[in-house]
N, C-alpha and C positions, 0 to 999 in steps of 0.2 A: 699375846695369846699363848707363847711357850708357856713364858714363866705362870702363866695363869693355871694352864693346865695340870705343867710342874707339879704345884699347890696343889692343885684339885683333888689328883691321884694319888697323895697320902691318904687321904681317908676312902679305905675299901669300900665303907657300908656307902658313901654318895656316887663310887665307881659301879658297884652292885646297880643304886636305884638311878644312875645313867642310861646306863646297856639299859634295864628293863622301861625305861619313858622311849628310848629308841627302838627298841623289838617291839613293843606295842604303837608303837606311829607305824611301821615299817609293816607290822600286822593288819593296820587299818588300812592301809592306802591298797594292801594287797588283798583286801577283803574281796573284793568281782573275780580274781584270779584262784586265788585258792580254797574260798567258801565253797564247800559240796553244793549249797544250795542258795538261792535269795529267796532272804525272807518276806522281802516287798512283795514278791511276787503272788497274792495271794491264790491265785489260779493254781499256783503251783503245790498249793500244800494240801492233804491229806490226814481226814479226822481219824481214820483209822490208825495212823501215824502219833496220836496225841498221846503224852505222858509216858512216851515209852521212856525204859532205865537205858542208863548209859550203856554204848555197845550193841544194841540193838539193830538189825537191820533191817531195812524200812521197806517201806513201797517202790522209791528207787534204789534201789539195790548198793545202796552205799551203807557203810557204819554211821552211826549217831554215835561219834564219841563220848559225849555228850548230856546224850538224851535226848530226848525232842520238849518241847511244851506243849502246855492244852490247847493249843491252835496245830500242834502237829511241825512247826519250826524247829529243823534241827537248830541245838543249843548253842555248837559252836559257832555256825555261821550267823544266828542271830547277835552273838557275843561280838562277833569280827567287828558287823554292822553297826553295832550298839557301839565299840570304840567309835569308829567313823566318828558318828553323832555327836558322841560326848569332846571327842577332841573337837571337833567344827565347831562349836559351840562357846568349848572353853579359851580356844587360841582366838575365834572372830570376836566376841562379846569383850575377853582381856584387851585386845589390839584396840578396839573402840574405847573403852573405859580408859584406857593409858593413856590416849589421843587427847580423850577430852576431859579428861580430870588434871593432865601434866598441862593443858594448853588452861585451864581457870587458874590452875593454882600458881604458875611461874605468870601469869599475866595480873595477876591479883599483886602476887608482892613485888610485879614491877610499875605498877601503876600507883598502889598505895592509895589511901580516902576513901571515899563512900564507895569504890570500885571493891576495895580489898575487904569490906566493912561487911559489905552484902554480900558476896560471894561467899566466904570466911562463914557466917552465920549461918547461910542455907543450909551449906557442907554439914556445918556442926549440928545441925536441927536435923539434916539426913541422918549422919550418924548417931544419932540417941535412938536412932529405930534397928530392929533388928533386917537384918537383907532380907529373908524368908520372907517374913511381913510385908516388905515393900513388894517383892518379888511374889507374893501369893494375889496382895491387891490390883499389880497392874499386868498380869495376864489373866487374870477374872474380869478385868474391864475390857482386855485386848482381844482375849479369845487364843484358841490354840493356833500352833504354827510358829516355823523356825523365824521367821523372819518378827512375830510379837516375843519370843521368847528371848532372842536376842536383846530388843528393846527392854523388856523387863530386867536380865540379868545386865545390862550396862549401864541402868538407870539404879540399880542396887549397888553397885561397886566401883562408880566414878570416883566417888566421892572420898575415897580410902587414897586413890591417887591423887587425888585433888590436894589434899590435906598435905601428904607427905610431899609432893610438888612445891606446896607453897611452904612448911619450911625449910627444903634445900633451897629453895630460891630467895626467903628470906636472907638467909645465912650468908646465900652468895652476892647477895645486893649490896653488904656492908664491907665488904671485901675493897681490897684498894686495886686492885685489875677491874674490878666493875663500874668505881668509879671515875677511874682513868679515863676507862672508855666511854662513859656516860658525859665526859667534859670536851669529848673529841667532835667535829660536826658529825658524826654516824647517827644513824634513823636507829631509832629505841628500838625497832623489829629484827636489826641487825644485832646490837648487844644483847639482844633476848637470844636467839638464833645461835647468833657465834662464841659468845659466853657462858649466858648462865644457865642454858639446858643445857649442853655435854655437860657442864660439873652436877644436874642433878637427876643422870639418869644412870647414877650406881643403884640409888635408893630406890626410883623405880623399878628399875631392872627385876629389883631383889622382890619388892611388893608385887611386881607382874606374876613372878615365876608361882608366888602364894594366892596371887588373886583367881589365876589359872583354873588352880585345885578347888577351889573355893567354890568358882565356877562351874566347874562337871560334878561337884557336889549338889550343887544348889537347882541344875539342871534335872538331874537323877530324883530329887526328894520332890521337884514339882512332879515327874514325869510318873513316880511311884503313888503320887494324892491324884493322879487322873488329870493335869494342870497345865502337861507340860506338850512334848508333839503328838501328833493322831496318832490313833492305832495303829494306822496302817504303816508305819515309822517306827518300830519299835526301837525305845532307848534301852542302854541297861536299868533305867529304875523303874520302867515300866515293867521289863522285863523280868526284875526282880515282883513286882507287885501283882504279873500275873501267878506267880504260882507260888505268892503267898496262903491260898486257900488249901493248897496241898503241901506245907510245911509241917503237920501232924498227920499224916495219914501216911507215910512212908516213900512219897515224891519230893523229897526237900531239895534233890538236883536242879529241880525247875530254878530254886531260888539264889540257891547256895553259889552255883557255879560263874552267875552274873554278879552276885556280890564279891563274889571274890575277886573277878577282873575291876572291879570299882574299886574295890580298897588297894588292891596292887597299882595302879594307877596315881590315883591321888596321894598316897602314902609315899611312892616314887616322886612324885612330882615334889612333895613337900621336902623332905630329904634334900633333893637339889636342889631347891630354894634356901634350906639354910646352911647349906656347906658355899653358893653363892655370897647370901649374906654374911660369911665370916668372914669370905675373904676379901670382902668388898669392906669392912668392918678395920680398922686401921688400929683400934685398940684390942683388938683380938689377935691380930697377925703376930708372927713370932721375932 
């Protein structure tokens, strides 16, 4: 982990979008503590409150750093909560997708024949579709809510680990440490276990950190088409979507100020996903 870190911290611009994936987890978790206001709370807001410009002070006597939106939500604390969401979303739906795309794909190229045959295929007929597409038709069949939304975004992006599972585990099948151990009395669960997944969760690792992003993106663009949590949940791409209607009329705060936590976010998360991948990358190292 030194020497990992060592590496890491030559490149500013992935130490920069570090700290900022960390101040915004660190932001989220302290959303109940520091938010002026909850925006769940719908009792608690105030239409007379709605659309005001940044700095304004409200009904409860605090600043709208912010602004508020046309439901009267101060901007920041629905932003705080909006992280929440989008991290919960993108860390549980990756964690699931990684589970179960790493457990087909290394189970595929150790079994080999009609197991690796079908699997393999599915994958590859998943992937000719675009995620969105899949992920637009099965919470249009699921209905809204965290727990179908999930389902949707881990049934769009299994497959991406799947794939990349089955060739490090290909790769590592042919190896002569695997077939050593393949000739020894050990249960095939074991050589799977204690072999050829630790050598093929650099690649994962790398894809998780990308699928992540990928995720609070894909989460955000349902929750912006009306697709994604209830109202009464607001994400940031809902968030962004309600005060879409006041982007020409001189309220563009409504929109701006959640799209810009979305892009800092996943443009963060990407960055350290490929300063990851480089140095997990053996022909890039120096």
């Amino acid at each position: 982990m030194k020497a990992f870190w060592r590496e890491y911290r030559e490149n500013w611009v992935a130490v920069v979008a570090l700290v900022v994936v960390v101040l915004v987890v660190l932001a989220a978790l302290t959303a109940p503590i520091f938010a002026p206001q909850d925006p769940y709370d719908l009792a608690g807001l105030d239409l007379m409150d709605a659309r005001r410009p940044p700095g304004f002070v409200g009904s409860g006597e605090y600043v709208h750093w912010l602004g508020t939106d046309a439901q009267g939500r101060d901007l920041l604390s629905a932003i705080l909560y909006g992280l929440r969401i989008s991290l919960q979303m993108g860390l549980v739906a990756g964690a699931v997708a990684m589970t179960l795309g790493a457990a087909l794909g290394i189970l595929s190229a150790h079994l080999g024949g009609w197991v690796e045959a079908l699997v393999m295929r599915v994958v590859d007929l998943q992937l000719s579709f675009p995620a969105i597409l899949l992920a637009l038709v099965l919470v249009a069949v699921l209905g809204q809510g965290k727990s179908q939304l999930i389902i949707a975004l881990v049934a769009a992006q299994y497959a991406y680990f799947a794939r990349t599972a089955y060739g490090a585990a290909t790769a590592e099948r042919q190896k002569d440490y695997v077939e050593a151990a393949s000739a020894t009395p050990l249960p095939s669960w074991r050589v799977v276990l204690r072999h050829i997944l630790p050598n093929c969760l650099p690649p994962l690792i790398v894809v998780g950190t990308v699928q992540v992003a990928n995720a609070i993106a894909l989460e955000a663009t349902l929750s912006f088409l009306g697709l994604g949590l209830p109202p009464t949940e607001p994400s940031l791409g809902m968030l962004i979507a309600n005060g879409f209607p006041y982007m020409m009329n001189g309220r563009a705060w409504i929109s701006v100020y959640p799209g810009i936590a979305l892009i800092l976010l996943i443009v963060a998360i990407n960055i350290v996903g490929d300063q990851i991948r480089d140095q997990f990358n053996p022909r890039l190292r120096r």
